[in-house]
N, C-alpha and C positions, 0 to 999 in steps of 0.2 A: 617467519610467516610464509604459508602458502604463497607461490606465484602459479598464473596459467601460461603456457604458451600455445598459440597461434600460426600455424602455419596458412596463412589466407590465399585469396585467388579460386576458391572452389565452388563451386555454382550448389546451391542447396537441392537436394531434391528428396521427399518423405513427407513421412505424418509425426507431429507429437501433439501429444497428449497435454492438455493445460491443465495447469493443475488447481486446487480450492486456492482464494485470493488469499494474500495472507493479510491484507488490510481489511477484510471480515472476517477472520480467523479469529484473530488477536481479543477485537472486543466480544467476540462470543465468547471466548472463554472468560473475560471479563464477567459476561454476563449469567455464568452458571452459581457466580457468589450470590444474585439473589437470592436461591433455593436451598434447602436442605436436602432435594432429593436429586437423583442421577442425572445428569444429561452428557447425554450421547452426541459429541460432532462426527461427523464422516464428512471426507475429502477434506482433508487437515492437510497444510504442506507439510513436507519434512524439511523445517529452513531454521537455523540459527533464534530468530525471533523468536520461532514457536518455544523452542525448549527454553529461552529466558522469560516468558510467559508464565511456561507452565513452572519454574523455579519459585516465581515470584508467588505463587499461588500456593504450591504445599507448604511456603513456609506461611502464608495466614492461614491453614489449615484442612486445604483441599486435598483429597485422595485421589490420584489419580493412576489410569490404569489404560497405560496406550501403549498406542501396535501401531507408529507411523508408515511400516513396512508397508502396510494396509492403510495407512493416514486415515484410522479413527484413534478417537482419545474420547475416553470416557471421565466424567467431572465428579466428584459428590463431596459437598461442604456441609458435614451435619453442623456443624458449627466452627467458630471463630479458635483459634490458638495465639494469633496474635493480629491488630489491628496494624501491623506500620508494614509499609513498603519502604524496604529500606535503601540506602542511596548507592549498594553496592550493587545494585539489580535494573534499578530505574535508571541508573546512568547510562546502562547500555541501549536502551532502547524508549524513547516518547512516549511507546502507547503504553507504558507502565500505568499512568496515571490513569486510564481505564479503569483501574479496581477503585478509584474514589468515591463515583458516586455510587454503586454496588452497597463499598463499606458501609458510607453515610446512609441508604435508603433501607439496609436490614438492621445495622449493628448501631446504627446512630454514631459510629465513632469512625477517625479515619486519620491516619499520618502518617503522610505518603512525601517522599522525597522530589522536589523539582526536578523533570524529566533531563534524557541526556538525548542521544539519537544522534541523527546526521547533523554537519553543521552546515546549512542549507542556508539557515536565516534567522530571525528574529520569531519565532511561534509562541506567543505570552499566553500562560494559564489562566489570563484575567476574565477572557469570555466562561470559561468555565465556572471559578471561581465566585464571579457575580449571578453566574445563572445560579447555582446552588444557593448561595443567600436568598435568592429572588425565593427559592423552595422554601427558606425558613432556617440554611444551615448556619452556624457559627465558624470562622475561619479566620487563623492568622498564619501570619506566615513565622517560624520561628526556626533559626540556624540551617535552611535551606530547605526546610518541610511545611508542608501545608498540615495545618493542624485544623481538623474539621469536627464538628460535633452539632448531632440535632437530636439531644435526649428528649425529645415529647415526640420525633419524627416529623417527617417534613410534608409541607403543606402545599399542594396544588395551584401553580399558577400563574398568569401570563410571563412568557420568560422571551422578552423581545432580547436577539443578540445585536448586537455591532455590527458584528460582520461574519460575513458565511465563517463559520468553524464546522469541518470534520469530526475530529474528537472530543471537541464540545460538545455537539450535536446527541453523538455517540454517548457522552456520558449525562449527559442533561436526560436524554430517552431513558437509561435505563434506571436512573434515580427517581424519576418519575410514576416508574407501574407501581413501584409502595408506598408512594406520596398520598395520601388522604386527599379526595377531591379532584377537580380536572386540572392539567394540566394543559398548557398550551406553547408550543416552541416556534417561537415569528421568525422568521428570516433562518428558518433552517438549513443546513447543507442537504442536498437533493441525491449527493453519491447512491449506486448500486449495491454500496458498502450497507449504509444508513437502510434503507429498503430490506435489506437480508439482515442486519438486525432486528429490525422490528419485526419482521415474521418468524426468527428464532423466539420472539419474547412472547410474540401472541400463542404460537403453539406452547406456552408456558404458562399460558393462563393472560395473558395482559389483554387488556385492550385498549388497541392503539389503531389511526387512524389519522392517513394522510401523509404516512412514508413515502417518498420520494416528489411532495411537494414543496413547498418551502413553511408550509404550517403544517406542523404535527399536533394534533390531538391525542392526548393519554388519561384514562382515567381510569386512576389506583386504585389497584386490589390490594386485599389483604395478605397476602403471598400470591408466591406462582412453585411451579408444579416442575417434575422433571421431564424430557423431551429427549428425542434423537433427531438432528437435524443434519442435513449435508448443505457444506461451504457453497456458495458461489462461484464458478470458476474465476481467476482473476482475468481482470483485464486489462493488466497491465504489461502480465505476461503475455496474453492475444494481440497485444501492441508491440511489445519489443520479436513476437519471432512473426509477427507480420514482416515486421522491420527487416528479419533476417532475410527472409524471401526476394523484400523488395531490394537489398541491397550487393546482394547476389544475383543478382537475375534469377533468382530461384522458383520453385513451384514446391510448395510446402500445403500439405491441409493440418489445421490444427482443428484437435479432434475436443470436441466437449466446450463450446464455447460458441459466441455470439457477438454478432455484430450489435446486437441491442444495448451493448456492456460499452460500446467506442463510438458512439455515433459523430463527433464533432472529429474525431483520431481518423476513423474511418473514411471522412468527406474528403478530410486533406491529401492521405493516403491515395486515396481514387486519383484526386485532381494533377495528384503528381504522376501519374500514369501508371500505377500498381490496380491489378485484377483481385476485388477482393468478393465473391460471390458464397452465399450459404448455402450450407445443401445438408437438410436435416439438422442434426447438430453439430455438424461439424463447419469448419471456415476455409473455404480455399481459397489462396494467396498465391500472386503468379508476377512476375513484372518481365515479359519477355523480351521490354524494348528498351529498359531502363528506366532511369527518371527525371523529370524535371525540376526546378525548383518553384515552391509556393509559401506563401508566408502564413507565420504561425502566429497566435496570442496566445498564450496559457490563459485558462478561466475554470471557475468552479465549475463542476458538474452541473449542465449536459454538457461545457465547453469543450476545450481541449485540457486533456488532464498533463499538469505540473511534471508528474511522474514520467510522461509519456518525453518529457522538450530535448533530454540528451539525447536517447535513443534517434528522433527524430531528427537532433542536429548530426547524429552521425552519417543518416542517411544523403542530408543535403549537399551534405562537404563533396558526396560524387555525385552531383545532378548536374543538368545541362542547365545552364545560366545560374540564378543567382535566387537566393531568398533572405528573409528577412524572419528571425524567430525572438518576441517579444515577451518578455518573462514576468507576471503582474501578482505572482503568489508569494515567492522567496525571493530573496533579493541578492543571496550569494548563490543560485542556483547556475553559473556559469563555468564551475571550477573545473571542467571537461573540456575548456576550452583550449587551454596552454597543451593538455594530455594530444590531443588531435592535430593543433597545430605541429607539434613534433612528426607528425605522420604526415605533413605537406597537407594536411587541411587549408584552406584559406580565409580567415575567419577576423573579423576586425567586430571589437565590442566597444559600444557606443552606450554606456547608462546600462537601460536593463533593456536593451536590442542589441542580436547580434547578427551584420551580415553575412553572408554565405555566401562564398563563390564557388561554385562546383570546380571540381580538379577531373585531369579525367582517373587517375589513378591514386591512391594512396599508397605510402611505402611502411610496411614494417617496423618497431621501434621498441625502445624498453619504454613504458609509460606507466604510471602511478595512478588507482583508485585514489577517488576524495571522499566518495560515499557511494550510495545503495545504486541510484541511477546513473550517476556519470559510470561507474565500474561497468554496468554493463552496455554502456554504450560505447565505450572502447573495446568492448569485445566484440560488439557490431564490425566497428573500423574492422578492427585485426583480422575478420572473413572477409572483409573485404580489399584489405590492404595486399601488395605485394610482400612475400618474401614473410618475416618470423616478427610478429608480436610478444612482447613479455610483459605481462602486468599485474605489477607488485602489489599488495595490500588486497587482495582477492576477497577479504571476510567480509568487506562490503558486501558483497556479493553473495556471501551465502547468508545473509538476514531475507532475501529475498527473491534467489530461484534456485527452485527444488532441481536436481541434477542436470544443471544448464550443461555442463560437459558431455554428459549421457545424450540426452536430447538433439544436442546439434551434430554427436557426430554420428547417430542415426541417420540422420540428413546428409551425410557426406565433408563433413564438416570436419578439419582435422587441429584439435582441439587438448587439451591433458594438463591435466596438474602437475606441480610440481614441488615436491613438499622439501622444505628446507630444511 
């Protein structure tokens, strides 16, 4: 396997470019199985996920025709070749399960393997599952597949969740626009993900109303139509090379993106004494004095995003006094911690809080990804650490940023693969 090495200590200075989120990327491609006719994504990352996406999809019988060189990818499903996603494809990644409600809202059929991904935590298919019922679908679960079917199609209607779900959300919306009747989705998740879906589906014929509230209103058409839409930038990635900035003492502008995508990431950022000011479209990012410590909560969308907490604990471990980062999404989402404390982090975890005591320096180390975001929050460290980082299991890392090596050593950053 791939490892990076890190020679840190170097102050950032430059512009990169963000790239389309890949946590909107994924279910738009999901959602081109509606149609029979073309749709067009632009600003598609070039990342690991995308292409087990797009696998997962020619083999139920999508043509696809991409140029991520230019990160567009073009979709066209004139029809079905096979209904199952199979379990060598979904294991790798969660948002497999995206093509479910698709299948079940055109094809009336759908079996699909229980997802695989990071192991973060407990993430149960149950919100989804019951929201589809609630639609009218038929579902069991059989030798590790969800077995779905609604041959008269599915029927419009209040579909109150449990609890905020993402890809719930996600797949509940888009089974919806060819549901017969109105839909209604109560306690929806409010991401900038969900939002950039629906206006992918509405320029497809849907109409939907009340994306990025917590009630979504859908009321299903007969089909939908082909489209060209451009991704959202992520904001995940406008969080972690904030992060780079602020943890170098850096001045970074990150080009194609918005404070509007971080707002709860962005308040705490400030409060820790990092410069984060927009100008047009683009974000500038400055920390000339350093930073202090402030305490964090992960929460759904507008909170502070789950995705953003390693990143964030990387930066804290070098601030002045002390913080407190509290974790309320996943429950094994600490596994970055052991990785940092190897690097003279000072870090004591209490339940799902961890304290932070700023150091004033980090030191260099061989340390181990556990998944998507702790990997690169040890790369955080590693710019900022003395002396040579190595960090093994790296493919974390490409499910979810587009040539982070490229990017940072644009900035000054001295950064390299290393292939085994």
């Amino acid at each position: 396997m791939d490892r990076i090495r890190i020679c840190g200590g170097k102050t950032l200075k430059g512009q990169i470019k963000i790239s389309g989120a890949k946590n909107s990327s994924l279910p738009l491609m999901a959602a081109t199985l509606l149609t029979d006719q073309t749709v067009g994504l632009e600003n598609v990352p070039a990342l690991a996920d995308i292409t087990s996406m797009s696998e997962l999809l020619v083999q139920l019988g999508t043509i696809i025709d991409s140029d991520l060189t230019q990160n567009k990818i073009q979709f066209k499903t004139p029809t079905l070749t096979s209904f199952i996603a199979p379990y060598d494809i979904v294991r790798k990644m969660r948002a497999s399960i995206l093509v479910l409600g698709p299948l079940l809202a055109r094809y009336g059929q759908a079996k699909v393997s229980l997802p695989g991904g990071c192991a973060i935590g407990t993430r149960p298919v149950d919100v989804h599952l019951n929201g589809l019922r609630d639609l009218g679908a038929e579902i069991d679960l059989c030798e590790g597949y969800i077995i779905a079917k609604a041959p008269k199609g599915l029927v419009g209607t209040d579909v109150t969740m449990p609890l905020v779900s993402v890809t719930a959300t996600e797949n509940l919306l888009m089974a919806a626009t060819l549901a017969k009747g109105q839909t209604r989705l109560i306690n929806a998740a409010r991401e900038p993900e969900i939002t950039d879906l629906a206006n992918c589906l509405i320029s497809m014929g849907a109409k939907i109303e009340g994306a990025g509230t917590d009630t979504i209103t859908i009321q299903g058409v007969p089909a939908l139509h082909g489209t060209t839409y451009s991704v959202v930038p992520d904001r995940i990635e406008t969080g972690t090379f904030a992060i780079a900035a602020a943890i170098t003492g850096g001045d970074i502008i990150l080009k194609d993106t918005s404070l509007e995508l971080i707002p709860s990431f962005s308040s705490h950022l400030q409060k820790a004494g990092t410069i984060l000011e927009q100008v047009g479209s683009d974000l500038h990012v400055r920390a000339p004095n350093g930073v202090h410590g402030v305490d964090v909560m992960t929460e759904p969308f507008p909170g502070f995003a789950t995705d953003l907490q390693a990143q964030m604990m990387a930066l804290m471990t070098v601030c002045q006094g002390a913080s407190m980062i509290t974790e309320t999404i996943f429950e094994n989402r600490f596994m970055h911690v052991p990785e940092l404390c190897r690097m003279g982090a000072n870090i004591t975890v209490h339940g799902s809080s961890a304290l932070i005591r700023g150091v004033s320096t980090l030191r260099g180390a061989p340390v181990m990804a556990t998944d998507l975001r702790a990997s690169v929050s040890l790369v955080l460290a590693g710019l900022a650490a003395e002396g040579e980082t190595i960090i093994s299991r790296v493919y974390h890392l490409d499910r979810g940023y587009e040539r982070i090596e490229e990017k940072l050593n644009a900035c000054g950053a001295s950064i390299e693969r290393l292939a085994d």
